[in-house]
N, C-alpha and C positions, 0 to 999 in steps of 0.2 A: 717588719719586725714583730707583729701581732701573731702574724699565723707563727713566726719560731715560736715565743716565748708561750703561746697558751699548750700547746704539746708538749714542750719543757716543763713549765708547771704542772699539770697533771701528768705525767710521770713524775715529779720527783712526790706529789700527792698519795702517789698510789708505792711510793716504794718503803710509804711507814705503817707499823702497822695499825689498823683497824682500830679505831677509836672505843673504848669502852672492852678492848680484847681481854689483856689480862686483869683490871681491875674491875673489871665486872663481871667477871665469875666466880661467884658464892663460895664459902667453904662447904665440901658435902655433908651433908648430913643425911642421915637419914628418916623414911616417914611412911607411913602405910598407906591405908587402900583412901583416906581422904585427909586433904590440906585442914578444914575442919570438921566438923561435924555437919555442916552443911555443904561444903565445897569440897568438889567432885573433878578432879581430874583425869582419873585411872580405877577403873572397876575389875575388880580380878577376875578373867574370863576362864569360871572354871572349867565351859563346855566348852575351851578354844578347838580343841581337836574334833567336834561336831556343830562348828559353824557352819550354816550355809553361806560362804561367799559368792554365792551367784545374786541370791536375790539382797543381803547384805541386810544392814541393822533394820531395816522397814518388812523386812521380810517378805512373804509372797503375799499376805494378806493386804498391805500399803501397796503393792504397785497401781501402778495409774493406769487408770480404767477405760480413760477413752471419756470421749464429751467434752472436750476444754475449750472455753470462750475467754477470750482475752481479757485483762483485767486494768493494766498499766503497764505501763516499760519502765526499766530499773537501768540508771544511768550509772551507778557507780561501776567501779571498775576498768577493764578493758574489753570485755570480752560483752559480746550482746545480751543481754536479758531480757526476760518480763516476766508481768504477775501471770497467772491463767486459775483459772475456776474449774474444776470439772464438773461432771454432772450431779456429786454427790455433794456438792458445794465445799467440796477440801480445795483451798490453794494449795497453787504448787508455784516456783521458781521456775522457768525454762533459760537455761546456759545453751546459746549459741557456738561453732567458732570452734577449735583445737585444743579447748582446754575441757569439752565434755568428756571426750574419753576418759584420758588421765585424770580425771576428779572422780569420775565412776568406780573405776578400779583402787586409785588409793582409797577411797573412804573406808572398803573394806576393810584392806589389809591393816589399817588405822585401828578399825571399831576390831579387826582381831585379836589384835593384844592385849584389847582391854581399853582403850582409850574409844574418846566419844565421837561422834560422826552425824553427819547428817543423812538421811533416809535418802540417799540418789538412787537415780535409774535413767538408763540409757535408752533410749527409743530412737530409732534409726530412721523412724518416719512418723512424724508427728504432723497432724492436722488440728487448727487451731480455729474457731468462727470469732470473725469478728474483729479479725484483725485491720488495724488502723491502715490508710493509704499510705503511710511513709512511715518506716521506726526511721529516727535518729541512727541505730544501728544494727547492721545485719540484714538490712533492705533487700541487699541481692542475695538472700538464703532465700525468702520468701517465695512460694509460687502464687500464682494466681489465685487459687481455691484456697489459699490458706496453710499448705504444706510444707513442712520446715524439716532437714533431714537434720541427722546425727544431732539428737538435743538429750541437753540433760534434764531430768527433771528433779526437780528438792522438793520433799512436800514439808507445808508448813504445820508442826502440830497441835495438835489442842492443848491450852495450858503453860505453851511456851514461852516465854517472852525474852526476846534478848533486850541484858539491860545494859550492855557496854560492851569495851575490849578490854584483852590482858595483856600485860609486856611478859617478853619472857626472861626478864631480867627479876619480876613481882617479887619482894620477899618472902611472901606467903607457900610460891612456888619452888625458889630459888636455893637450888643442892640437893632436890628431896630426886632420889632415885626413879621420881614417878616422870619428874621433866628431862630428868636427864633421857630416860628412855623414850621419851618422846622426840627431845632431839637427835637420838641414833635413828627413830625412824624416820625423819624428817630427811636425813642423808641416806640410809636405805634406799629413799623412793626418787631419791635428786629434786626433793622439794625445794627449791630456791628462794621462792618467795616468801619470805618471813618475815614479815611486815604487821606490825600488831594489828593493822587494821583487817588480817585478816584473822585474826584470833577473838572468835567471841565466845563473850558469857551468858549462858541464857539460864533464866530460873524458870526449874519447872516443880509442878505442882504430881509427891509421888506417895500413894499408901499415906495421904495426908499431912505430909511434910515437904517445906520447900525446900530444893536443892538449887545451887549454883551451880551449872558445869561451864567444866572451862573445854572450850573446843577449836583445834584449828578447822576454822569453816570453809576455807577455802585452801583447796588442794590444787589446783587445776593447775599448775605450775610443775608438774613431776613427770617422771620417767623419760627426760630426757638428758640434758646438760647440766652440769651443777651451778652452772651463774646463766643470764642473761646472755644471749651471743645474737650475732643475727645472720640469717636472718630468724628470724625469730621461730620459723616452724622446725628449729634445731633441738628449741629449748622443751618441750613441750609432747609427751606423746611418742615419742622418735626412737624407736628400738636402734636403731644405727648407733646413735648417739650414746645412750642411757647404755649400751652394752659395752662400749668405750670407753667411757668415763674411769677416772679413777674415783677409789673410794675409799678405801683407808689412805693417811698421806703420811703419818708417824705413830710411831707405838713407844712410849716409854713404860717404866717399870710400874706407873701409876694412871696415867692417863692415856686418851688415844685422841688424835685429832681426823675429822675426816674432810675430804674437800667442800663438802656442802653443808652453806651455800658458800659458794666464791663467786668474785668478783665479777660485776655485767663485765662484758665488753667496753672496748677504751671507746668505743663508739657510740656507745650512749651516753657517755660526758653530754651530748646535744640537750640533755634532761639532767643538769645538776642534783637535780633536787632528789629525787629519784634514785638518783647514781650513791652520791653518799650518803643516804639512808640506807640503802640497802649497804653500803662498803661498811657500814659500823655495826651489822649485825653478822658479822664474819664468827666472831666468836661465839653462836650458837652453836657452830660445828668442831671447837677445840675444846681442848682439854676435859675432855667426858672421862668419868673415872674407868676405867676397865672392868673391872666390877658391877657397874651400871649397862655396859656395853654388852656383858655376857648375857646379863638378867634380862635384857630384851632380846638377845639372841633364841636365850631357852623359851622365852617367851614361842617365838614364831616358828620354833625348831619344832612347834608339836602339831604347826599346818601341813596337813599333805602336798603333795604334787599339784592333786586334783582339785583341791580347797586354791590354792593360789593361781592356777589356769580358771578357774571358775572365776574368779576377780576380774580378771583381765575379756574372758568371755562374755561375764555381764557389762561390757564396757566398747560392747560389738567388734573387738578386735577380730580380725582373719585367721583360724589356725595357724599359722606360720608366727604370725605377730605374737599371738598368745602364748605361744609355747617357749617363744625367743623371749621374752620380758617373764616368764617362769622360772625359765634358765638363768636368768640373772638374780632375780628375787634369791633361789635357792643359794645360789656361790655369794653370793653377799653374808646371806644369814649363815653360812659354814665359814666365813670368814672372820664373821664376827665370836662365833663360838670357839675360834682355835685363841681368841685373847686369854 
């Protein structure tokens, strides 16, 4: 009687909707280039149309230089980490696993529009000294001397300091045209996971004045499926998939609703916790005003070809790969310009 009734109940769980959907969407309002005078979510990118998205907001002068001796392993998450030092004594993050790519490539097209990113870079063949006899995870990436293929690197900046997360329900943020255009790109890229814990604030120190910015820090969750599926190398990275997907799902005379994020798979019910945390953040991707939709359209409508293949190239994708998730990128953002 157990195994009927727990599939009966979650379906009839999943057949309402999304908790916090329509009463937790703000009235819109609108707001400029900062929440306050300190807090920083959206910087007007008035050189968008001469971005370098290859080498991306850390530009060519941050890439990583080579010389990285281990520092600690970084247990959050899912995907493998750790600290490393280079030779210049800057920390960096190294991201293991199927989510360096796709965090490579969104952070760019992110830091494009005007919103804030972390300095990634993709190294396809990283060697590291000093690497411990066992990580916890990622072990079998590891070779013997130390080499670790397709990693992401984050460098950590001078000055920075992250002092929390944000919801993206914040009053502070909550109807202002700067979030809402954040969550069209967050469906733009099939970002799924939008999870506060991957939303942080870091204050940093600039021309003598502290700023707050607020940043989704973790991307690695994109271009592929718009919810959780499995097996999991579906969600993530996957031009088959990410070219497939739908993306707008209604258009009213005021608002537009897009599929991302939707719903994991009924198959991870095996993780409750998880499952409907994420099932009540559905309404990130509804009712965005049209208006707000356009204004991140014109936004990204003034990226080249070249500038959006460049994202995807700094993120070691294949020609074929690169060009096929350009092709998408592009009919997305025309789609979103005919609202």
């Amino acid at each position: 009687m157990k195994q009927i009734l727990l599939p009966l109940f979650a379906l009839t769980i999943l057949s309402f909707p999304s908790a916090g959907h329509e009463n937790a969407i703000p009235n819109t309002r609108r707001a400029e280039v900062t929440v306050t005078k300190t807090e920083m979510l959206w910087r007007d990118p008035v050189d968008i149309s001469s971005r370098d998205l290859y080498y991306g907001p850390g530009g060519k002068d941050h890439e990583p230089r080579g010389g990285f001796t281990f520092v600690k392993e970084d247990l959050k998450g899912t995907s493998p980490k750790f600290e490393v030092r280079d030779q210049n004594g800057i920390k960096w993050k190294v991201k293991l696993g199927d989510e360096a790519r796709p965090e490579t490539a969104a952070s760019r097209l992110v830091w494009a529009a005007g919103y804030f990113a972390s300095e990634d870079y993709f190294v396809p063949d990283l060697k590291v000294q000093d690497m411990p006899p066992h990580l916890h995870r990622g072990q079998k990436l590891v070779a013997p001397d130390g080499s670790l293929p397709n990693a992401r690197l984050k460098r950590y900046l001078k000055g920075e300091e992250k002092i929390g997360n944000w919801q993206w329900s914040d009053r502070a943020l909550s109807g202002t045209r700067e979030l809402n255009g954040l969550r069209v790109l967050m469906a733009l890229i099939d970002n799924w996971d939008v999870n506060a814990e991957n939303n942080a604030i870091y204050q940093e120190q600039r021309d003598g004045t502290t700023e707050r910015i607020y940043m989704v820090s973790d991307l690695g969750s994109s271009f592929g499926t718009p919810g959780l599926v499995w097996p999991v190398s579906k969600a993530r990275g996957n031009l088959p998939c990410y070219r497939h997907a739908p993306f707008i799902t209604k258009v009213t005379a005021d608002y537009v609703d897009f599929s991302t994020p939707a719903r994991d798979s009924i198959l991870f019910l095996a993780t409750p916790r998880e499952f409907f945390q994420r099932l009540r953040l559905r309404w990130i991707g509804k009712r965005i005003p049209r208006s707000d939709a356009r204004w991140t359209a014109q936004l990204l409508a003034r990226l080249s070809p070249d500038q959006i293949r460049d994202a995807f190239r700094a993120a070691g994708y294949s020609q074929q790969q690169l060009e096929g998730f350009t092709e998408v990128v592009l009919r997305r953002i025309s789609e979103l310009e005919k609202l």
